[in-house]
Phi, psi and omega in degrees: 000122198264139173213015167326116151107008202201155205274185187297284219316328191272338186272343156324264183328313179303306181311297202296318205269319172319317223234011166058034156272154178266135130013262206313321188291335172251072185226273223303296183339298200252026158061036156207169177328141155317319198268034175294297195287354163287304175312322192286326193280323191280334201105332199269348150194175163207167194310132157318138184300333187317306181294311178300313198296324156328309200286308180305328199278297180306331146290020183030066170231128189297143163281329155331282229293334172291332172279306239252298242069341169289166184064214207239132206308275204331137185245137159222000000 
């Protein structure tokens, strides 16, 4: 999943839309409002490393390629 060039919040969403969840479902996930977690895909704030470490740990996803976009989302 190439994601260079496109902001946190849009690599949030990629992830999120990868693994076939709705917004409410990864809310309930990292544990804060649906519309919290709207803020975070959108920019307009952002998640506690607490929530990021979370996130990465449950999706096997690097935490590089989620601040940067380089390399590849996924650690396998």
């Amino acid at each position: 999943m190439e994601a260079f060039g496109i902001s946190f919040g849009e690599r949030l969403g990629l992830v999120r839309e990868d693994n076939n969840l709705t917004k409410s479902a990864m809310a309930r996930i990292a544990g804060v409002a649906p519309s919290t977690w709207g803020t975070y895909e959108k920019g307009t704030s952002f998640p506690s490393y607490k929530t990021i470490r979370l996130f990465c740990e449950y999706f096997n996803v690097d935490e590089e390629w989620l601040f940067t976009g380089v390399g590849r989302a996924y650690l396998r």
